[in-house]
Structures are given as structure tokens and as C-alpha cells.
C-alpha positions in Angstrom: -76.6 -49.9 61.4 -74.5 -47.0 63.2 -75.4 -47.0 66.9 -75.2 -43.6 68.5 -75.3 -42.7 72.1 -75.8 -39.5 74.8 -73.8 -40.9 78.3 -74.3 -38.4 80.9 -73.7 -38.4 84.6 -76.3 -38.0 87.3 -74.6 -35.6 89.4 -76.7 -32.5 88.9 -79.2 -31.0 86.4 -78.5 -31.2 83.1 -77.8 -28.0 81.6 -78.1 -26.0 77.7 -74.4 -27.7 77.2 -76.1 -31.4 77.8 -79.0 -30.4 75.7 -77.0 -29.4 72.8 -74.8 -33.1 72.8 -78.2 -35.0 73.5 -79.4 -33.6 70.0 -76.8 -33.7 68.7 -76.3 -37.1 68.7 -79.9 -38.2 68.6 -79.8 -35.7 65.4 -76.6 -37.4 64.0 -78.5 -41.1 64.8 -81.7 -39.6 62.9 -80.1 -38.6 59.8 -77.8 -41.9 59.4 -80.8 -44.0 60.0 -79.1 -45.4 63.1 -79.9 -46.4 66.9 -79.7 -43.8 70.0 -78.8 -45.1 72.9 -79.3 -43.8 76.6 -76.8 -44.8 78.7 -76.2 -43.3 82.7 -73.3 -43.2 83.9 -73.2 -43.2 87.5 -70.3 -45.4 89.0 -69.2 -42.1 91.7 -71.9 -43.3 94.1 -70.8 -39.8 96.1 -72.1 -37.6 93.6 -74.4 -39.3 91.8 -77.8 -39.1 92.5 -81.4 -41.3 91.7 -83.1 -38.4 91.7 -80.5 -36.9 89.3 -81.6 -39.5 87.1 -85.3 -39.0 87.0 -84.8 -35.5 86.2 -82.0 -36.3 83.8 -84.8 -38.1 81.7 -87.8 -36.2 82.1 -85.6 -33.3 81.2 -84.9 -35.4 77.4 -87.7 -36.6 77.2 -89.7 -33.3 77.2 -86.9 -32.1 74.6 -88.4 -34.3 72.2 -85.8 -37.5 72.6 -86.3 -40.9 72.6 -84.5 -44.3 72.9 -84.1 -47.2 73.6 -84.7 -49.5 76.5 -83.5 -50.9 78.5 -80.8 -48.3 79.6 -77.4 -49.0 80.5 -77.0 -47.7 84.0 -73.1 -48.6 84.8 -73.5 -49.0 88.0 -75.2 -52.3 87.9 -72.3 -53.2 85.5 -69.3 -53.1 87.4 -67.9 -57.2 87.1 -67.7 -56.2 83.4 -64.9 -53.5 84.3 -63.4 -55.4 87.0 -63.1 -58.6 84.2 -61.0 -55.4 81.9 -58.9 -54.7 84.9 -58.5 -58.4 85.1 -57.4 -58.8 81.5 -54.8 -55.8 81.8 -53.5 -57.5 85.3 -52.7 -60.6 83.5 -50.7 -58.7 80.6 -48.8 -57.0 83.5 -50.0 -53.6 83.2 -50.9 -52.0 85.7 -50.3 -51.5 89.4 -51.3 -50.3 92.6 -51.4 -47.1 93.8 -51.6 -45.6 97.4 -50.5 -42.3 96.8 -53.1 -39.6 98.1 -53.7 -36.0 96.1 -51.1 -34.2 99.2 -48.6 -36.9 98.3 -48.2 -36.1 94.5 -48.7 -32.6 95.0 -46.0 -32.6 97.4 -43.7 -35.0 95.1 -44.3 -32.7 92.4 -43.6 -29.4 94.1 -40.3 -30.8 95.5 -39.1 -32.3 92.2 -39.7 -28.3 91.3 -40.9 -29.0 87.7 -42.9 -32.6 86.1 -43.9 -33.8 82.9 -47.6 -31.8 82.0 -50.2 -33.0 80.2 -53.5 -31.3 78.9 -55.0 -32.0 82.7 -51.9 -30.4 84.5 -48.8 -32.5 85.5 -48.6 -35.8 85.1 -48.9 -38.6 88.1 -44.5 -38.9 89.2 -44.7 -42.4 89.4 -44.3 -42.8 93.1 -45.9 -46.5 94.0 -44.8 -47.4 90.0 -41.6 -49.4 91.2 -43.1 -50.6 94.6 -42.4 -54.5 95.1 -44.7 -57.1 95.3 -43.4 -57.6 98.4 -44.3 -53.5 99.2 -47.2 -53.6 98.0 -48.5 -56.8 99.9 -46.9 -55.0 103.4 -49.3 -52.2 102.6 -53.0 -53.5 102.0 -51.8 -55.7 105.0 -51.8 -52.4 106.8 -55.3 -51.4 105.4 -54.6 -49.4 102.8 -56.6 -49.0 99.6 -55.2 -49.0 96.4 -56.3 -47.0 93.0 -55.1 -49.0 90.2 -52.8 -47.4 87.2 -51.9 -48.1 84.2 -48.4 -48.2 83.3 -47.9 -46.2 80.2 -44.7 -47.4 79.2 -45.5 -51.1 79.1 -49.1 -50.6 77.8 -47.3 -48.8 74.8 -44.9 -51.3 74.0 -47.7 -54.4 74.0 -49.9 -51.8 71.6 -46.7 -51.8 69.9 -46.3 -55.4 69.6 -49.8 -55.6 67.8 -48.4 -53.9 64.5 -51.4 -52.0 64.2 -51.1 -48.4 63.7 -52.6 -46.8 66.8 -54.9 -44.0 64.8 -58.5 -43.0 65.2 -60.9 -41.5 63.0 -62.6 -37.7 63.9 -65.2 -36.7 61.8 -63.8 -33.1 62.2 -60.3 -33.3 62.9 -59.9 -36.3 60.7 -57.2 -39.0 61.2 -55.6 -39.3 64.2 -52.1 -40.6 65.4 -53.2 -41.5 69.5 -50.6 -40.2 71.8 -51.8 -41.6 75.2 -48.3 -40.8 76.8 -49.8 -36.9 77.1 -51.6 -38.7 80.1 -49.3 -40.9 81.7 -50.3 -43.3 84.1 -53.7 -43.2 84.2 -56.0 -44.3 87.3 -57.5 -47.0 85.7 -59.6 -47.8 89.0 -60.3 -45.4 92.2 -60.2 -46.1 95.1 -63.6 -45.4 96.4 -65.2 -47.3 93.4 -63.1 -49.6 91.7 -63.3 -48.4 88.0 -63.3 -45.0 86.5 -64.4 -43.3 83.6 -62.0 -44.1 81.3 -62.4 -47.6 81.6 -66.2 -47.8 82.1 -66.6 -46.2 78.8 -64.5 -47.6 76.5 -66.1 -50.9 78.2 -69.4 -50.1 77.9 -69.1 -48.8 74.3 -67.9 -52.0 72.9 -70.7 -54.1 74.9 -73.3 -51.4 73.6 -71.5 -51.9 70.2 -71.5 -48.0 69.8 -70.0 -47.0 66.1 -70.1 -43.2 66.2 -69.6 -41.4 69.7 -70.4 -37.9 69.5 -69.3 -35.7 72.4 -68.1 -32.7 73.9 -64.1 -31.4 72.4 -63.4 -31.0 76.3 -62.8 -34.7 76.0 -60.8 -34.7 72.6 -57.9 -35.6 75.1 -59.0 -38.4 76.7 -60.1 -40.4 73.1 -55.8 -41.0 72.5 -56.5 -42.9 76.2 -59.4 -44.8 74.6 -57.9 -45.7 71.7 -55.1 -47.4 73.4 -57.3 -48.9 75.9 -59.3 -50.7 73.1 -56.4 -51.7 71.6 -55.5 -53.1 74.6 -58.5 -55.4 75.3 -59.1 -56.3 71.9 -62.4 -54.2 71.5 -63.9 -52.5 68.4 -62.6 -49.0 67.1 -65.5 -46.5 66.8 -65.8 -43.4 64.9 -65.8 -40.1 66.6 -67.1 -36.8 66.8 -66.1 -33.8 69.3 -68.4 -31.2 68.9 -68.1 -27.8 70.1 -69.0 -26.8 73.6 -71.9 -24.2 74.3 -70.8 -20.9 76.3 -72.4 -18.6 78.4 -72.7 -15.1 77.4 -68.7 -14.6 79.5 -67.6 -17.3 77.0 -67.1 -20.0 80.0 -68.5 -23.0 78.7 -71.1 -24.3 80.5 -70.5 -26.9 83.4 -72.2 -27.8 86.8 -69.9 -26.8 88.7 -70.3 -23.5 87.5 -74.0 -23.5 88.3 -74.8 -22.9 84.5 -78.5 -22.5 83.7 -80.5 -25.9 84.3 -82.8 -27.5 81.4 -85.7 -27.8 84.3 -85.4 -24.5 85.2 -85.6 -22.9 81.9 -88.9 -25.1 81.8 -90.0 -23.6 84.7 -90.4 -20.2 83.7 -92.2 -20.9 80.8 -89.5 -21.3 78.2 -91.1 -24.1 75.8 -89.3 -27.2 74.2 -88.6 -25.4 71.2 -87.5 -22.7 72.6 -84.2 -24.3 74.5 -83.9 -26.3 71.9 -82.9 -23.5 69.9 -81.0 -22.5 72.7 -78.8 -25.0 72.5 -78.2 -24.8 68.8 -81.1 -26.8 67.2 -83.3 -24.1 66.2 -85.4 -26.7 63.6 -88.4 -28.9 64.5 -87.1 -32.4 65.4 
């Protein structure tokens, strides 16, 4: 049975660009006579927000959704990403990091040009050579590390597999995966010991997702994925990157740009319906 899922993050209202992924893939899980999934995905304690939550729900549910429970929250999951990290430690790849934003900026503005990827240039590798010996001398001295991955080597033991590195979009279609557009990844911040990339392809194996349906603003990140599952042995999903909803300027919609809030629109009367069809689902549900 195909399992589908809507993952969003509690850091602010959801907006018509969360509605239209929600039905999307509760749509998508409808018509395949499959599972829909709620899953919250809250591991950056700074920014994400109970509250958030609660509001993130009612919001769905008064769409029209439904799903099942219990739901994932990822917070209370975090020894199954620090076990990933543990598995790609023992196979050598990946390392610590103590390199703040000002230091790569500055490394990258002195080297006067760096690789670029779709995010903007690429992490110059300053703590990748660092000794064990270095590296010891430093959390000794109270520093924190992120964790990266090391492209390079993560590549070559993907390599060793013999198994093509591809993935399947239901719009683009087949897929060579390129994760070196990335570089070395931050596998683990920090402030919170995982990160997004690895909570999800972790959580989407556990949850045994088969179709993951999101935004195209994360069309990127799937080559990252698809390595990473290689990686630690998990199942290869099928996905789908839909297209983003704009606002009437063409910016797609995002919180940081304060776009229009599902609550809100309740809150002056709009009905159900009515930002349903908003948000690209004009039919009855």
C-alpha cells in the first residue's frame, strides 16, 4: 500500500503554499488508495514552536484532512539520527566541523572565487583535513562541532555498491543523483545534533514512506537523499516535486516573507472551500 506524507515545520503559521502540498499529498494518498501520514518536524528547538503545532493542525484539520495517529514528532526521535550518524562515523565519513558562518565567508572571499552550488558556494573544506589529534585539542577547548559529510569518500563507498545511484520523479522522470552540487553537507548542527537532511531521509524509511510529494524548491536536496539512503542501506522512495504557489508579485510564498496565513484567511470569513481553492484544489474533497 503506498504511504504518503505532509512533513511541515512548526515555526510559524502555515500559509496557501503549505495548504496546497498538504492536499496535494493527502489527494495523491486518496486516489492510490494509500496511507497519509502527519509527521512534525521540529528538531530547531529555536524556532520551533508548541503552539505552532496546535495551529499547524487545527489549520488541516479544518481543511478537510485527516491521518493517522500517532504522529511522528522528530523531536522525540533524535537516538534514531544520532544511531545514522553513528553508522556513517564507522564507514569513516564524516567529520567535525568548527568553522562559524564569518569563518567560511571570510575563507571564501579571500580564495576570491569557490565551487557554487544551487544554495550558493559550497562549504571550502576548512576543518576537512584537521587531525585527530586537532580535533581532540579543540572540543578540549570547549568547542562544539557540526558534523559533515565528506562528499568525496561518501561517493566512492556509494560507488563501491555497484548500484546506479538514480531516483525516480513522477515529473521529471529518471534521475542520475549528483550530490557533489552540495558538497560537504552539515550532516548534524551544532545547536541540535541532526539536521534536516538526515532526519528525513531517517524518518521516511522508519515511517516506510513510498511516494514523497513536496515542494520543487527541494528538487536539490533529493540527489543528497538519495545518496544518503544509499548510504545507510534504507529503502528508495518515489518522488514528486510539485510546483510552488506565488503570490500575485510571483514570489512564492514562504514565512519569512510573511505570506498570507491559513488562520487568518479563516478569520475573515473565507470558508474551507474557499482556500482550498485557493491553493489549487478547487473540487470537494
Amino acid at each position: 500500500m503506498p504511504i504518503f506524507r505532509f512533513a511541515p515545520s512548526p515555526s510559524g503559521l502555515l500559509h496557501l503554499g503549505h495548504a496546497h502540498s498538504a492536499l496535494f499529498s493527502w489527494s495523491e494518498a486518496q486516489k492510490a488508495g494509500g496511507r497519509f501520514l502527519l509527521r512534525i518536524e521540529d528538531i530547531d528547538t529555536t524556532r520551533c514552536k508548541p503552539e505552532f503545532t496546535e495551529i499547524l493542525m487545527e489549520d488541516l484539520h479544518w481543511l478537510g484532512l485527516e491521518w493517522e495517529t500517532p504522529v511522528r514528532v522528530q523531536s522525540r526521535h533524535m537516538k534514531a539520527y544520532r544511531d545514522a550518524l553513528d553508522k556513517l562515523d564507522a564507514m569513516g565519513l564524516i567529520y567535525p566541523c568548527f568553522c562559524t558562518r564569518k569563518e567560511i565567508q571570510k575563507e571564501i572571499a579571500e580564495a576570491g572565487r569557490a565551487p557554487h552550488g544551487p544554495d550558493g558556494p559550497l562549504y571550502p573544506g576548512l576543518c576537512r583535513n584537521l587531525t585527530e589529534q586537532e580535533q581532540k585539542e579543540r572540543i578540549e577547548k570547549g568547542q562544539i562541532p557540526a558534523l559533515r559529510l565528506n562528499m568525496n569518500k561518501a561517493l566512492q563507498a556509494a560507488k563501491a555498491e555497484k548500484s546506479p545511484l538514480v531516483w525516480q520523479d513522477k515529473r521529471a522522470g529518471e534521475q542520475k543523483a549528483t550530490p557533489e552540487l552540495l558538497g560537504d553537507v552539515v550532516l548534524a548542527r551544532k545547536d541540535i545534533g541532526t539536521s534536516y537532511h538526515l532526519s528525513v531521509v531517517v524518518d521516511d524509511a522508519i515511517q516506510g514512506i513510498t511516494e514523497i510529494t513536496r515542494g520543487e524548491d527541494l528538487f536539490h536536496a533529493t540527489h543528497l537523499h538519495r545518496l544518503l539512503q544509499a548510504l545507510l542501506e534504507l529503502p528508495v522512495p518515489v518522488w514528486h516535486h510539485h510546483s510552488l504557489i506565488a503570490d500575485e508579485k510571483g514570489q512564492r510564498l514562504a514565512k519569512r516573507n510573511n505570506a498570507l496565513a491559513i488562520s487568518t484567511l479563516r478569520d475573515w470569513g473565507h470558508s474551507a472551500r474557499d482556500v482550498r481553492a485557493m491553493a489549487g484544489f478547487p473540487d470537494p474533497i
